[in-house]
mmCIF file as Biopython writes it, N, C-alpha, C and O atoms, coordinates in Angstrom:
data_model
#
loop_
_atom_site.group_PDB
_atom_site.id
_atom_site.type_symbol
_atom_site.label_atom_id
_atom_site.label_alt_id
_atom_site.label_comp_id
_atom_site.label_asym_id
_atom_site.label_entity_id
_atom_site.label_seq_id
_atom_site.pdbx_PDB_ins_code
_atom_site.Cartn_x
_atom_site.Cartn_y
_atom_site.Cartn_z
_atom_site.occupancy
_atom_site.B_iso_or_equiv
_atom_site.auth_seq_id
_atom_site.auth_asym_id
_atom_site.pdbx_PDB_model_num
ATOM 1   N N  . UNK A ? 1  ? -56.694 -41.564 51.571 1.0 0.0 1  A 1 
ATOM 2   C CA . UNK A ? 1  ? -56.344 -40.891 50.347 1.0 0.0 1  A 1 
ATOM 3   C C  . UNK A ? 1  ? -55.147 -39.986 50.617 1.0 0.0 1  A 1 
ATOM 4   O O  . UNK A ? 1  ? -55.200 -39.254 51.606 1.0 0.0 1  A 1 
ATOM 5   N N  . UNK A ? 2  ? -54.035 -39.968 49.801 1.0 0.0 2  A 1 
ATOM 6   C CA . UNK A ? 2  ? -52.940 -39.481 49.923 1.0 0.0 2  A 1 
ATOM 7   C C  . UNK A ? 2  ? -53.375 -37.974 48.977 1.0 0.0 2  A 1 
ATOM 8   O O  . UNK A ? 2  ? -53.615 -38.166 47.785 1.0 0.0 2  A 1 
ATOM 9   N N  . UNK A ? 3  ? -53.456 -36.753 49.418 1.0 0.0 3  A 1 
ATOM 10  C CA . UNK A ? 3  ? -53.799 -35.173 48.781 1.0 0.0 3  A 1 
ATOM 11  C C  . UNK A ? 3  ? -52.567 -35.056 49.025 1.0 0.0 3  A 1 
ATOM 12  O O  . UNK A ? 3  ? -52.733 -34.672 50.183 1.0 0.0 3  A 1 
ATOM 13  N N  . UNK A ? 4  ? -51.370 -35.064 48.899 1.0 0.0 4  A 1 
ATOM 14  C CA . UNK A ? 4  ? -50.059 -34.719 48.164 1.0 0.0 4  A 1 
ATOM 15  C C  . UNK A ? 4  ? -48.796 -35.003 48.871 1.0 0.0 4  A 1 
ATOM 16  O O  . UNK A ? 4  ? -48.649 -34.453 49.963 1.0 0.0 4  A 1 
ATOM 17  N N  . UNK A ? 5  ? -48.030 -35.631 48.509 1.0 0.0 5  A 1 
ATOM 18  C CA . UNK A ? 5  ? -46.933 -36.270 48.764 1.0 0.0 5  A 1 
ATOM 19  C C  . UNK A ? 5  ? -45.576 -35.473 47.872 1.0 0.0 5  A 1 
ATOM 20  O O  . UNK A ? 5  ? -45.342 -35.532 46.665 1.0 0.0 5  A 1 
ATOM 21  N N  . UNK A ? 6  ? -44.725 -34.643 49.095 1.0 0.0 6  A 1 
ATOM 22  C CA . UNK A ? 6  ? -43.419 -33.913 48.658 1.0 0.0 6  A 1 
ATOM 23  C C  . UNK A ? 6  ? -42.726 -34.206 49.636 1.0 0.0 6  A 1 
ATOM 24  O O  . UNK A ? 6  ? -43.540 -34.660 50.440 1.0 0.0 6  A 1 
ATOM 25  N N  . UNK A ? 7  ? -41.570 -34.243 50.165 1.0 0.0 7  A 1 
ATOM 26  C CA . UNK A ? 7  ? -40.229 -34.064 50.746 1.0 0.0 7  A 1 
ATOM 27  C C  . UNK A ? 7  ? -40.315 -32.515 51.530 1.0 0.0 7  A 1 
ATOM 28  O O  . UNK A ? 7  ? -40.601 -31.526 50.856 1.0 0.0 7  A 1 
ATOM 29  N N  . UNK A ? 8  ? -40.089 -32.422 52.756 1.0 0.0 8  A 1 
ATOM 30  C CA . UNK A ? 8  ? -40.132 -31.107 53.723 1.0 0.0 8  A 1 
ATOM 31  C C  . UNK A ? 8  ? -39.158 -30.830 54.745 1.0 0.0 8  A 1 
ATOM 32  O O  . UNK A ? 8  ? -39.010 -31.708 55.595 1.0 0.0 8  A 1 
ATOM 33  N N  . UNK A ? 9  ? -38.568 -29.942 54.819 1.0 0.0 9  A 1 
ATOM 34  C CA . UNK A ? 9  ? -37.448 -29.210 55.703 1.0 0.0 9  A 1 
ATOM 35  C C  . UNK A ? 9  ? -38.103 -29.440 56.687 1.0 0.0 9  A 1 
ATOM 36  O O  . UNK A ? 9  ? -37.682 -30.467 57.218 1.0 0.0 9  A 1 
ATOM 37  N N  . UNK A ? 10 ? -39.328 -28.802 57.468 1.0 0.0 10 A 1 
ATOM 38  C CA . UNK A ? 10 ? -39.700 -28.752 58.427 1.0 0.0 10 A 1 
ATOM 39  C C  . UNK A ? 10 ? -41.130 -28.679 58.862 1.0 0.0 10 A 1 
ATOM 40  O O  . UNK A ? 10 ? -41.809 -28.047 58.054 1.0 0.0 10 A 1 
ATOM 41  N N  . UNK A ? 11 ? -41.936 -29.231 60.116 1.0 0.0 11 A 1 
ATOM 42  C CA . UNK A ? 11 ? -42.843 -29.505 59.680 1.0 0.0 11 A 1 
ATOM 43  C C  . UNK A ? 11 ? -44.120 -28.708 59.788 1.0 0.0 11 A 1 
ATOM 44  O O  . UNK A ? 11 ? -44.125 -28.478 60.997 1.0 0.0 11 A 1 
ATOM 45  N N  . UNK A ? 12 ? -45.384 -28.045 59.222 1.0 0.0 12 A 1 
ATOM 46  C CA . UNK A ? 12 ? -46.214 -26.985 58.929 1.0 0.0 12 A 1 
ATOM 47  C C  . UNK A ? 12 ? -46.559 -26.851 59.983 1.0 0.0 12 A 1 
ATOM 48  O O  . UNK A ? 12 ? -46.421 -25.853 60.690 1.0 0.0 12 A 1 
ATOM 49  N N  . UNK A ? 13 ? -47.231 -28.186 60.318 1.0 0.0 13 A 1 
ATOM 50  C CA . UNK A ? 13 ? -47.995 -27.676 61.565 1.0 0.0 13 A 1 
ATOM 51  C C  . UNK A ? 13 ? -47.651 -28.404 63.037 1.0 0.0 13 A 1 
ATOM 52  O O  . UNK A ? 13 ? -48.506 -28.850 63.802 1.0 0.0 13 A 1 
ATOM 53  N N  . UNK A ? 14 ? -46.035 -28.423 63.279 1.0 0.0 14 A 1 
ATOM 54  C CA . UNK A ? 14 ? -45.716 -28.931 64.202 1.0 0.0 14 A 1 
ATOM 55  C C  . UNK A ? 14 ? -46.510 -29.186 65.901 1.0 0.0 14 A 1 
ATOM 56  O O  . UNK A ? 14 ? -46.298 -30.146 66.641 1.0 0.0 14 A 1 
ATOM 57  N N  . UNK A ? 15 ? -47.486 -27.945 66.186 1.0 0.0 15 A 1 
ATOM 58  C CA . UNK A ? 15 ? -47.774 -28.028 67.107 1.0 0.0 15 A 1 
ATOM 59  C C  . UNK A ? 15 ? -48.985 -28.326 67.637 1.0 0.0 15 A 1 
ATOM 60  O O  . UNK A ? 15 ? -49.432 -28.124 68.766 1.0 0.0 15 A 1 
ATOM 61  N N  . UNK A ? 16 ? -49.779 -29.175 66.034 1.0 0.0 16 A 1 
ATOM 62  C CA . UNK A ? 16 ? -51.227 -28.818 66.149 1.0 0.0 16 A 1 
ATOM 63  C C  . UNK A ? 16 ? -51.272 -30.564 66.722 1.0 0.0 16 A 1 
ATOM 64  O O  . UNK A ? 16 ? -50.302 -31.319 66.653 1.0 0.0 16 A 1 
ATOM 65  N N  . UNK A ? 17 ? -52.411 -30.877 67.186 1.0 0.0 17 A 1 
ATOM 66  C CA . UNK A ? 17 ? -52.714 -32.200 67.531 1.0 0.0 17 A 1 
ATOM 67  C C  . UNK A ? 17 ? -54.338 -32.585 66.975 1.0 0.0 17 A 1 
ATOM 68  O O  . UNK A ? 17 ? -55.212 -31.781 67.300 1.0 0.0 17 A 1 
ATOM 69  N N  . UNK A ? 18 ? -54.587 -33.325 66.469 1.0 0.0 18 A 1 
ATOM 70  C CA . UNK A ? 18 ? -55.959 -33.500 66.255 1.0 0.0 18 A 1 
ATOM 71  C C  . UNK A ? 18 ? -56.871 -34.453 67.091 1.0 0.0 18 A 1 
ATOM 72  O O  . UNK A ? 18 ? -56.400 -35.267 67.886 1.0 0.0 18 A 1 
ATOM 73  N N  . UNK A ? 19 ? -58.247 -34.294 66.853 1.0 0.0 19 A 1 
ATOM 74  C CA . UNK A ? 19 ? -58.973 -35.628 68.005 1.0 0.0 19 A 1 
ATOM 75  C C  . UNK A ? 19 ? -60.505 -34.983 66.818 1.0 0.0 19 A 1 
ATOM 76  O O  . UNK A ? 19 ? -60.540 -33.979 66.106 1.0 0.0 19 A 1 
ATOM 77  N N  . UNK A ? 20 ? -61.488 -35.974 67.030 1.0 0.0 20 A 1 
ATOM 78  C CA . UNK A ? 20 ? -62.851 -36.232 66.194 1.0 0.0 20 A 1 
ATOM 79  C C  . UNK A ? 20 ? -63.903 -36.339 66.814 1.0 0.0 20 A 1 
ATOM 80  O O  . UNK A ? 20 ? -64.050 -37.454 67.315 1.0 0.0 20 A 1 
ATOM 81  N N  . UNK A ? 21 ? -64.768 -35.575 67.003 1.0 0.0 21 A 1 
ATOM 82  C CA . UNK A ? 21 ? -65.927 -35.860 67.801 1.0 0.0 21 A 1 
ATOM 83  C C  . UNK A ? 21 ? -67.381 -35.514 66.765 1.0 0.0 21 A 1 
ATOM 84  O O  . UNK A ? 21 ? -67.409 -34.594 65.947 1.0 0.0 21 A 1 
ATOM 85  N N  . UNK A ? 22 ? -68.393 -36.362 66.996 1.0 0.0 22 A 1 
ATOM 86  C CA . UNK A ? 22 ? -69.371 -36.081 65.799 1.0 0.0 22 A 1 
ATOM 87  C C  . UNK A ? 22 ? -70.082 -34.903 66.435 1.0 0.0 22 A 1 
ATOM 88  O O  . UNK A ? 22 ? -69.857 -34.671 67.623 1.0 0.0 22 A 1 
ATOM 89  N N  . UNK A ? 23 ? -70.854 -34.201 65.807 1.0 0.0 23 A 1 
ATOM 90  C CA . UNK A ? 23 ? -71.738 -33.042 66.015 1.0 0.0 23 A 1 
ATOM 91  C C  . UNK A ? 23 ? -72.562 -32.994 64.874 1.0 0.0 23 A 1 
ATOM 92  O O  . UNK A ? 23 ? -72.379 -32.880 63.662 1.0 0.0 23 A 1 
ATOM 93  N N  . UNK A ? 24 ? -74.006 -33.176 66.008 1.0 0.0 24 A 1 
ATOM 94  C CA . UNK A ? 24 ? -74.749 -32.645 64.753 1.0 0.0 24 A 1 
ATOM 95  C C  . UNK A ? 24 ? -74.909 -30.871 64.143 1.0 0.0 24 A 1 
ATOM 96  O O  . UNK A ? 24 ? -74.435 -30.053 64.932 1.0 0.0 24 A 1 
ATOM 97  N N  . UNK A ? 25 ? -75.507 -30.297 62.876 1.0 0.0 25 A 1 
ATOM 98  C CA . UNK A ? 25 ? -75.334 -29.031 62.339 1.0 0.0 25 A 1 
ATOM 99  C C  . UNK A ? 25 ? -75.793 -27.679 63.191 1.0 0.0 25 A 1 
ATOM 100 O O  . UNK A ? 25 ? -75.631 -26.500 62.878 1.0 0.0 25 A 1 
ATOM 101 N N  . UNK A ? 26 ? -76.288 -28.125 64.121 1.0 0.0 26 A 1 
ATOM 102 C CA . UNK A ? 26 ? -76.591 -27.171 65.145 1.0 0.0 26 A 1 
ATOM 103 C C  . UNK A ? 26 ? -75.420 -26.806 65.838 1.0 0.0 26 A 1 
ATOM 104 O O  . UNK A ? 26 ? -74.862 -25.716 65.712 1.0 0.0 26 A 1 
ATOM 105 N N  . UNK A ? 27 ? -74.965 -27.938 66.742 1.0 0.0 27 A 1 
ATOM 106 C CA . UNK A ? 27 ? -73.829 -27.761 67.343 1.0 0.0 27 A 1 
ATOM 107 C C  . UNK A ? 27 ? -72.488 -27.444 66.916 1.0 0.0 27 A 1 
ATOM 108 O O  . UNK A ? 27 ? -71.608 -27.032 67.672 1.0 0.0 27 A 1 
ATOM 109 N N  . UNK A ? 28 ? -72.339 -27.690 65.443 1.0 0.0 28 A 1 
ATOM 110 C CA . UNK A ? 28 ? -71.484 -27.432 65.150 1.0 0.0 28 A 1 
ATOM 111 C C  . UNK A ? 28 ? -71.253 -26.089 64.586 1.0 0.0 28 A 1 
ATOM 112 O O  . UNK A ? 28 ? -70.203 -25.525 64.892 1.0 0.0 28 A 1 
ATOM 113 N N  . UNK A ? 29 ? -72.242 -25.396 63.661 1.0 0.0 29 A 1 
ATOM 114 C CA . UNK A ? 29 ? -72.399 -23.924 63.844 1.0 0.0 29 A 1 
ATOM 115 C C  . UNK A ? 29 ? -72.501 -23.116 64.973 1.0 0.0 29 A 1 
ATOM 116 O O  . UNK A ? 29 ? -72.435 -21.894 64.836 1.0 0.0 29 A 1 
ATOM 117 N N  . UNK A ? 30 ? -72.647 -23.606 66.031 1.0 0.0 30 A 1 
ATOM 118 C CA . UNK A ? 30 ? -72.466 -22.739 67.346 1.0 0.0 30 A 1 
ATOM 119 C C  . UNK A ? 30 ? -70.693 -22.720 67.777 1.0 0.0 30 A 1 
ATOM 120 O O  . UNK A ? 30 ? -70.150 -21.771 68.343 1.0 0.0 30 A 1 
ATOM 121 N N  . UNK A ? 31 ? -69.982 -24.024 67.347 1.0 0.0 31 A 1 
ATOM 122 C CA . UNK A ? 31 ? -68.819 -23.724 67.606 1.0 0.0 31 A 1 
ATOM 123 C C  . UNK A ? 31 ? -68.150 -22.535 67.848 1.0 0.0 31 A 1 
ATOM 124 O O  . UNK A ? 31 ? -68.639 -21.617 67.190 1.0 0.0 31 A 1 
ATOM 125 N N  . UNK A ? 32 ? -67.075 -22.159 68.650 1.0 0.0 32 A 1 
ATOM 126 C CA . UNK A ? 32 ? -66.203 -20.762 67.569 1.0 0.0 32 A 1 
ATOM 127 C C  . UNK A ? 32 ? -65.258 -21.647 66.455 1.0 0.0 32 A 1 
ATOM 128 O O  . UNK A ? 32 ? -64.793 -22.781 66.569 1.0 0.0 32 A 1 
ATOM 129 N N  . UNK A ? 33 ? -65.192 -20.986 65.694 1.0 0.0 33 A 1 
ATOM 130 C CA . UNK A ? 33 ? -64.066 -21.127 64.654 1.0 0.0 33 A 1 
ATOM 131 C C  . UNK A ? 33 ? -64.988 -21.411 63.662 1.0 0.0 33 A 1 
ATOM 132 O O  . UNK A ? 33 ? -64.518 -20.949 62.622 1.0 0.0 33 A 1 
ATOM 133 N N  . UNK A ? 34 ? -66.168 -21.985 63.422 1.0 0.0 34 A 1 
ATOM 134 C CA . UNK A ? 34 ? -67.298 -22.888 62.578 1.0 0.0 34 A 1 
ATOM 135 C C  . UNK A ? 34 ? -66.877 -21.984 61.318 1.0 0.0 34 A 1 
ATOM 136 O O  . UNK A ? 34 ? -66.812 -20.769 61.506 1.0 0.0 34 A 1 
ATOM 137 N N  . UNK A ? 35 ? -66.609 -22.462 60.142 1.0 0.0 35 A 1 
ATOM 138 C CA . UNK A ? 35 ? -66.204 -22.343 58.761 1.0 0.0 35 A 1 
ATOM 139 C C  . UNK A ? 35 ? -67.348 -22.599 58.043 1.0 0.0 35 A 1 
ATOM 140 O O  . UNK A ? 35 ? -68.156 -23.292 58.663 1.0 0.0 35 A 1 
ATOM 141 N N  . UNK A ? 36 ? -67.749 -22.194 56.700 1.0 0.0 36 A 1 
ATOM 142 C CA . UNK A ? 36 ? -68.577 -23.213 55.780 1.0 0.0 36 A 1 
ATOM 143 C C  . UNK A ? 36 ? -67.834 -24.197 55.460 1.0 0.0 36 A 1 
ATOM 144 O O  . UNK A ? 36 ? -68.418 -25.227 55.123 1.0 0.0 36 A 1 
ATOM 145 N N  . UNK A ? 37 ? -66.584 -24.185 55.466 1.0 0.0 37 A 1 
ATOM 146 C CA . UNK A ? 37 ? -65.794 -25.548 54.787 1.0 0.0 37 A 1 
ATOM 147 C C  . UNK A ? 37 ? -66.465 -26.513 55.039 1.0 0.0 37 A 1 
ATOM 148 O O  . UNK A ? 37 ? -66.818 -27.278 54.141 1.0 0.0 37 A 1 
ATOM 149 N N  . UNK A ? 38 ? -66.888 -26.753 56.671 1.0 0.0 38 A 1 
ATOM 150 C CA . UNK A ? 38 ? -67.317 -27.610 57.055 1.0 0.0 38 A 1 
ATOM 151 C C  . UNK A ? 38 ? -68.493 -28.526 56.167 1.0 0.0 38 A 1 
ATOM 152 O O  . UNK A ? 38 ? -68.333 -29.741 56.060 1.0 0.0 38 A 1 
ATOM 153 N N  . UNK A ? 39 ? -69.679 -27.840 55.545 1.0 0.0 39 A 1 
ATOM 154 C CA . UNK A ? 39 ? -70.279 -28.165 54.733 1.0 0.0 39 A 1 
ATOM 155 C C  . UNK A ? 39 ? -69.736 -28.313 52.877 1.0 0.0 39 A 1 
ATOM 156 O O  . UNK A ? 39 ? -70.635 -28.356 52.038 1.0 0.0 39 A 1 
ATOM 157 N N  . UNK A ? 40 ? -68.508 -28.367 52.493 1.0 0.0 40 A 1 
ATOM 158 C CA . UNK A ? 40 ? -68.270 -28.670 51.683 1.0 0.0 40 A 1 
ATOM 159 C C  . UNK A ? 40 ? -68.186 -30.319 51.240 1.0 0.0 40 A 1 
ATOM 160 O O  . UNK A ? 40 ? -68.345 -30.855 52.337 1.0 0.0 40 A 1 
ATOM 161 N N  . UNK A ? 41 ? -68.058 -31.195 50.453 1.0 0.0 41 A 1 
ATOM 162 C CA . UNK A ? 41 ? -67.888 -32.381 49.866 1.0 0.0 41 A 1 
ATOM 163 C C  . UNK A ? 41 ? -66.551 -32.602 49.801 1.0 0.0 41 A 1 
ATOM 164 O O  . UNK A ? 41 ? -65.782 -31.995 49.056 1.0 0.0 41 A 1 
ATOM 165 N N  . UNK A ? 42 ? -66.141 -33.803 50.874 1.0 0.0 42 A 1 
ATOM 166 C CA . UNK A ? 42 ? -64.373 -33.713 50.496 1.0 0.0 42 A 1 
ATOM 167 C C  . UNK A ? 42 ? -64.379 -35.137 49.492 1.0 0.0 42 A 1 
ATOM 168 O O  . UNK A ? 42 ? -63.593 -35.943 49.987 1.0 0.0 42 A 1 
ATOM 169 N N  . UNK A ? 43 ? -64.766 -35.465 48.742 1.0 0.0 43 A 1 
ATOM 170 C CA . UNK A ? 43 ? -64.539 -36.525 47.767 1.0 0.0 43 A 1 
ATOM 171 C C  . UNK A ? 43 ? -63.349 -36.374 46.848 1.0 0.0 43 A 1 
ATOM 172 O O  . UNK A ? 43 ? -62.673 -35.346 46.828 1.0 0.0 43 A 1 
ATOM 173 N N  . UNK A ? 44 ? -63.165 -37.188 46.260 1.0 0.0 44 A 1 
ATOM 174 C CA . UNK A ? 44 ? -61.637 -37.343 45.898 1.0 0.0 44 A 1 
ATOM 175 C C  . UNK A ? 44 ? -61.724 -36.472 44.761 1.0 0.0 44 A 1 
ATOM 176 O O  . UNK A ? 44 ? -60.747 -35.786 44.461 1.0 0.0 44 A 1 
ATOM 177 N N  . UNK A ? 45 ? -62.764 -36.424 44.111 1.0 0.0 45 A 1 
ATOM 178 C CA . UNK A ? 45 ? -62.674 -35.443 42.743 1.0 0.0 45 A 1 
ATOM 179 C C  . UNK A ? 45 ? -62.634 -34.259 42.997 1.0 0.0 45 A 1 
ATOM 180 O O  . UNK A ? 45 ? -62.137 -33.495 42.168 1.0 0.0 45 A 1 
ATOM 181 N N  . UNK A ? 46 ? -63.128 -33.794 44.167 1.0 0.0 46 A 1 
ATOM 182 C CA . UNK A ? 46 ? -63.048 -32.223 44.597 1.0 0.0 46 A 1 
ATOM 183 C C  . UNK A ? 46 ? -61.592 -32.063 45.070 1.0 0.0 46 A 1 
ATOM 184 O O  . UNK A ? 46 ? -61.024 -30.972 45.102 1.0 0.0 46 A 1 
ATOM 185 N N  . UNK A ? 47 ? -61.121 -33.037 45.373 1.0 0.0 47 A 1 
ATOM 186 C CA . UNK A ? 47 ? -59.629 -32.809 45.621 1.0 0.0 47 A 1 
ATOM 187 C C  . UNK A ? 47 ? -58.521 -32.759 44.467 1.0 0.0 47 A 1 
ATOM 188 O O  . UNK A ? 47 ? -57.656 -31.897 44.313 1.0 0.0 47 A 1 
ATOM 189 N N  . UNK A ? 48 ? -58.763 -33.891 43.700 1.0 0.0 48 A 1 
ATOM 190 C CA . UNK A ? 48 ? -58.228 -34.087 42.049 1.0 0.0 48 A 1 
ATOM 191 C C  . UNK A ? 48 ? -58.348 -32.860 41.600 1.0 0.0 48 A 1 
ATOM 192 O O  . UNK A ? 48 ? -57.220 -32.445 41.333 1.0 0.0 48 A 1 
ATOM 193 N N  . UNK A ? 49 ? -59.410 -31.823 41.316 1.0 0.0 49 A 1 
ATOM 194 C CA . UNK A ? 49 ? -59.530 -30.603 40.339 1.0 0.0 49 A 1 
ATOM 195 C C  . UNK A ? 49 ? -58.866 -29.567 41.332 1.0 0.0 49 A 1 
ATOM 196 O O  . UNK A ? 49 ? -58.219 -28.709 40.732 1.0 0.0 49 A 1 
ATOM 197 N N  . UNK A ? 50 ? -58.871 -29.429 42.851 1.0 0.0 50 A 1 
ATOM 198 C CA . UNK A ? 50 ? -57.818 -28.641 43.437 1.0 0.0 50 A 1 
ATOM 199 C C  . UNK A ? 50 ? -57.100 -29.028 44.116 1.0 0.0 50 A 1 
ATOM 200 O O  . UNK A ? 50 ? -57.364 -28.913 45.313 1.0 0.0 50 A 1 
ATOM 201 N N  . UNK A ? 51 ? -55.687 -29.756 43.672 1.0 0.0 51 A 1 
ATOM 202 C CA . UNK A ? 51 ? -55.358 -30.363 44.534 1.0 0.0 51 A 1 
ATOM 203 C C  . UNK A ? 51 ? -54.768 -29.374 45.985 1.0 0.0 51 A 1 
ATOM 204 O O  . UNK A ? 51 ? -55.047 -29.554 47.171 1.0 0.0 51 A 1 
ATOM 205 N N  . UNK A ? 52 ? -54.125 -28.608 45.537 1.0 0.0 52 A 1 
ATOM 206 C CA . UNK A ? 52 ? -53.763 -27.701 46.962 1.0 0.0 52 A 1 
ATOM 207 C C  . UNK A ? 52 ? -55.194 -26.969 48.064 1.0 0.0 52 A 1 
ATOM 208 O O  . UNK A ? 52 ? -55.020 -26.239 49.040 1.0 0.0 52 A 1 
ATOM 209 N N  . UNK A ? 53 ? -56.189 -27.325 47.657 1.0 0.0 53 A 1 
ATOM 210 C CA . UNK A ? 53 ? -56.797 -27.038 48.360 1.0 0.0 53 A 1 
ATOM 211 C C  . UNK A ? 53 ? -57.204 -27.664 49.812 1.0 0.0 53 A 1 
ATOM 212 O O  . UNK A ? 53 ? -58.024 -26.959 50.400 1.0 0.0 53 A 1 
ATOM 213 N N  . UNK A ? 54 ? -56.808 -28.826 50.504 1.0 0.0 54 A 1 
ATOM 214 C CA . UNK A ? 54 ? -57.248 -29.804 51.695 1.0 0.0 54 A 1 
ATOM 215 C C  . UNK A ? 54 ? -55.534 -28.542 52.354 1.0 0.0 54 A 1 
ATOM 216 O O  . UNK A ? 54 ? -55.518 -28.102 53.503 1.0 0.0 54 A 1 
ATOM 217 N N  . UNK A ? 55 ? -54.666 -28.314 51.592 1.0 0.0 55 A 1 
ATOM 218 C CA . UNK A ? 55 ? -53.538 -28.003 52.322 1.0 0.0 55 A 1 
ATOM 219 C C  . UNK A ? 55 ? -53.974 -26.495 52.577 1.0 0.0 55 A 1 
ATOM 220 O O  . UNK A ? 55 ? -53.943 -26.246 53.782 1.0 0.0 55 A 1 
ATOM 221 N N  . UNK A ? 56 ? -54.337 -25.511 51.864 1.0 0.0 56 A 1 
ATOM 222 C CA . UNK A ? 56 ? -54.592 -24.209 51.766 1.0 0.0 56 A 1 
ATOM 223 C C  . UNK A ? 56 ? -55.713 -24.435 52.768 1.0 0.0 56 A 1 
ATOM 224 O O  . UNK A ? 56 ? -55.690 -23.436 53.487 1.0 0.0 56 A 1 
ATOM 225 N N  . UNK A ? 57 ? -56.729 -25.285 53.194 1.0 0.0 57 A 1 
ATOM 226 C CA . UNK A ? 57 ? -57.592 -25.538 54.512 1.0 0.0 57 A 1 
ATOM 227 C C  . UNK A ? 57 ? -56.828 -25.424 55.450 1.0 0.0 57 A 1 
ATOM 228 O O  . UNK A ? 57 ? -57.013 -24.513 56.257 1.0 0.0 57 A 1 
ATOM 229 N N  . UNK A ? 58 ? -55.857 -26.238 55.584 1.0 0.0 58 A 1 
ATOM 230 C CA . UNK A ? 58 ? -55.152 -26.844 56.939 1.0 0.0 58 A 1 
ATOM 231 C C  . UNK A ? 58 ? -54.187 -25.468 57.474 1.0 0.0 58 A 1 
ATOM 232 O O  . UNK A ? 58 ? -53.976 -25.361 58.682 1.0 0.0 58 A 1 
ATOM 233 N N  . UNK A ? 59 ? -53.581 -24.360 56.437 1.0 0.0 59 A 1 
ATOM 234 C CA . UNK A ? 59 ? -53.046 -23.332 56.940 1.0 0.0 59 A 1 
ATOM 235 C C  . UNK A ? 59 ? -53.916 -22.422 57.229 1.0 0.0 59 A 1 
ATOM 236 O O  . UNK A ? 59 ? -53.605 -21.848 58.272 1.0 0.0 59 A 1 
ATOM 237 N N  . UNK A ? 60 ? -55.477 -21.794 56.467 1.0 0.0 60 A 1 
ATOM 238 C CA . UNK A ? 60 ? -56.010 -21.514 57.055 1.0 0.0 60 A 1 
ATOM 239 C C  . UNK A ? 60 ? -56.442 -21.571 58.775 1.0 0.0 60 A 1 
ATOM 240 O O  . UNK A ? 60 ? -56.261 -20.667 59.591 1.0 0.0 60 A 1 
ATOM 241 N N  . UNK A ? 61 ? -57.067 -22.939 59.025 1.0 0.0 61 A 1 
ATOM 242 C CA . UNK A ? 61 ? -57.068 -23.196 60.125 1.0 0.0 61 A 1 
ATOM 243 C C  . UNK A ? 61 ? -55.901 -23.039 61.363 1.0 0.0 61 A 1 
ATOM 244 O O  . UNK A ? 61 ? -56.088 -22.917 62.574 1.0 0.0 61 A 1 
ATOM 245 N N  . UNK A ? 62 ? -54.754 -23.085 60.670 1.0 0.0 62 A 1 
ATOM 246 C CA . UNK A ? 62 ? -53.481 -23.204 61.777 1.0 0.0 62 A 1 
ATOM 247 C C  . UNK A ? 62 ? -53.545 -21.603 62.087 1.0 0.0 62 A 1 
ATOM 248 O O  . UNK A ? 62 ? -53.590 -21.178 63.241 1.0 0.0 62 A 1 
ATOM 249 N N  . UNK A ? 63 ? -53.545 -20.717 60.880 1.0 0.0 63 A 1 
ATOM 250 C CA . UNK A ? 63 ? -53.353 -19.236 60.948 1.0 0.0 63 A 1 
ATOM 251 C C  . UNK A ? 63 ? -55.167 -18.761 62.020 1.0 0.0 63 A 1 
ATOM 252 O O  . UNK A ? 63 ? -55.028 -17.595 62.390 1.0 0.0 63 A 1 
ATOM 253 N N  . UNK A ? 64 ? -56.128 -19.139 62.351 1.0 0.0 64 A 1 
ATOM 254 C CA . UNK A ? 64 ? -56.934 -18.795 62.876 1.0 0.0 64 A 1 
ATOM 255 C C  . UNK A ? 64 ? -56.989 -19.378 64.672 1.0 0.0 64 A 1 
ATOM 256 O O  . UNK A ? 64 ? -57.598 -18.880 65.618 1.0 0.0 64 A 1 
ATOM 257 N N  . UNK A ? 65 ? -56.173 -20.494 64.626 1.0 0.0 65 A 1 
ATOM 258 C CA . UNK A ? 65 ? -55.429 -21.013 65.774 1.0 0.0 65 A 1 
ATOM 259 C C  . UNK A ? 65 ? -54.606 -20.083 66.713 1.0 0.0 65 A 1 
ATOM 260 O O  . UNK A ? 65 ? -54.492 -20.361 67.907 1.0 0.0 65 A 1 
ATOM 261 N N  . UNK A ? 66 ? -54.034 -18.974 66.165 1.0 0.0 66 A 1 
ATOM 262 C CA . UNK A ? 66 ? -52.560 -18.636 66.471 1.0 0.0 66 A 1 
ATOM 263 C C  . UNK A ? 66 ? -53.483 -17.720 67.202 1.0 0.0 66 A 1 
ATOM 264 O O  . UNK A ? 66 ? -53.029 -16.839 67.931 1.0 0.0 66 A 1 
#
């Protein structure tokens, strides 16, 4: 699913790299960083009614990175 397509000077999160590992809800609330996001619904309609919201996630996260 494409959550928003613009043209960019430069890029947000140049330095971040990603990788996926499953966890079950235990382990993953023990994380550091563990968000509720995590338990939110990312379906396409929750994205449709906000669309800036998957992006307003992703700077969150970069800004708790730093």
């Amino acid at each position: 699913m494409v959550m928003k397509k613009t043209a960019i000077q430069i890029r947000s999160f140049s330095e971040w790299t990603m990788a996926f590992r499953r966890l079950d809800r235990e382990k993953l609330r023990d994380m550091e960083g563990y968000g509720p996001f995590m338990e939110l619904s990312f379906d396409s309609q929750a994205f449709r009614a906000q669309p800036d919201f998957g992006f307003r996630m992703l700077l969150q996260f970069k800004d708790k990175m730093r």
